[in-house]
C-alpha positions, 0 to 999 in steps of 0.5 A: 500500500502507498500510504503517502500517494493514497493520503495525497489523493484524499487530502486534494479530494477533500480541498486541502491547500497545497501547504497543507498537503505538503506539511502533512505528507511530510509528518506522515513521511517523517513517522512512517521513517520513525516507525519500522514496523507494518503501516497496517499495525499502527496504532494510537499508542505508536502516535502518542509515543511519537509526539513525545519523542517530538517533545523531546526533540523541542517541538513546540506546541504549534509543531506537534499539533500539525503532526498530531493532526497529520497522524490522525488524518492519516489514520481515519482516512488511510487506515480507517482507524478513528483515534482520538489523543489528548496531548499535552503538548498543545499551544493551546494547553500550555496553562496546564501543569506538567505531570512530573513524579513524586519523590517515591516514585523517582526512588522506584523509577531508579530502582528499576534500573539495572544496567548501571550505565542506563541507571548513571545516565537516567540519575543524571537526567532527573538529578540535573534537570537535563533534556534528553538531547542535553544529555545524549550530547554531553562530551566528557569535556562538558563536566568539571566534576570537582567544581561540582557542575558541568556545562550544556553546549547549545542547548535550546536557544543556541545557547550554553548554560551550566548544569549542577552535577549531584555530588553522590555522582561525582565517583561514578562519573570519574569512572565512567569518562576514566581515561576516555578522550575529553572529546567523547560523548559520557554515554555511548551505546553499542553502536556508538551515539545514543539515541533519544529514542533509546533513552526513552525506551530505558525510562519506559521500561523502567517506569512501567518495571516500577508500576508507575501508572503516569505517561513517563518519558524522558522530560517527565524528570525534568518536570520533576527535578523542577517540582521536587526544588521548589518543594525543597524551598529552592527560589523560582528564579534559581529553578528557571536559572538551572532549566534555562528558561527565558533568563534575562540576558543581562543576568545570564551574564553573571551565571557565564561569569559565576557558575559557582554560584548555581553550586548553592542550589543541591540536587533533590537526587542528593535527598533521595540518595540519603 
């Protein structure tokens, strides 16, 4: 079946504009690419963890609602299937508070890990408050592990911005990177590069092993990491500093000059740790 050509001919049936029908192919495009599996078989499930995945990548909220259209297009009209997906990651849901973990359920979540190098990588992941591309880019060269923090190169915005390191780490990463090229990725597959959709699949076993009855992916720990400062009595304005979100310029200025100062502020992994 080609999907593509037979979704073309009911867009253009249906008096899309030529925009439309390119902006949609291409999603659909981009999702068949995702998804190595019969086009027959695709369900709400797989359009779900995709649009996550997206939300991983940055997408904002506009961007996958065209997908998630797209999808649901495809879907109805191609396959026949009628889905219906509530996503939080709508422009228009944006007042919405994020589904984050209680700390127990980030105790359980670790203690599903096994594999000590997945178990390093997801601790640092909530314990820094770290995207999943931050961490699947960070070099061993990013990390000054006897200052306590390590510094996240062209994150979102282009920009860098420093990052805490929780000290309960510290060991574990001077084995991790011991002897390794500065230039080198902290965390590497088998095959080399890590993929986001990899750490993904890590956080989903693990929360599903935990009995975790939350949608939990990668930014789910993020969301908690922020949750679990400010519950700790941490300043909004030092949460938002170490997220890097929207911070003045002219402040940033002083975090560049000063990371050190961020130092202040402990991980809540150092809490649970205890």
């Amino acid at each position: 079946m080609d999907v593509i050509e037979k979704m073309r001919k009911e867009l253009f049936r249906r008096r899309y504009s030529s925009r439309t029908i390119a902006t949609y192919l291409d999603c659909c495009r981009a999702f068949i690419r995702h998804n190595h599996k019969d086009v027959r078989l695709y369900s709400k499930k797989d359009i779900r963890e995709y649009l996550d995945l997206l939300a991983e990548r940055g997408a904002s909220g506009s961007t996958i609602n065209v997908y998630l259209q797209a999808l649901k297009f495809m879907m109805e009209n191609v396959f026949g299937k009628r889905v219906w997906i509530d996503i939080r990651h709508s422009k228009t849901d944006r007042k919405r508070l994020p589904e984050f973990l209680t700390k127990e359920e980030v105790t359980a979540l670790l203690g599903a890990i096994t594999n000590k190098k997945h178990l390093l990588m997801i601790k640092l992941l909530y314990g820094a408050g770290l995207r999943v591309s931050e961490v699947i880019n960070l070099r061993i060269r990013d990390l000054q592990l006897e200052e306590g923090y390590g510094w996240v190169r062209k994150g979102k915005g282009n920009k860098d911005r420093p990052f805490i390191i929780p000290a309960c780490l510290k060991d574990d990463l001077l084995n991790a990177t011991a002897g390794k090229d500065t230039d080198n990725a902290v965390f590497i597959g088998h095959r080399g590069r890590l993929s986001i959709r990899t750490v993904y699949a890590i956080v989903k076993r693990a929360a599903k092993k935990a009995r975790i009855d939350k949608n939990v992916h990668p930014h789910t720990l993020r969301h908690s990491f922020a949750t679990h400062l400010i519950e700790n009595g941490y300043a909004v304005t030092a949460v938002q500093s170490l997220l890097g979100h929207n911070s003045p310029d002219t402040s940033m200025i002083y975090v560049h000059m000063k990371p050190a100062a961020m130092i202040e502020v402990k991980s809540p992994l150092e809490e649970l740790e205890r």
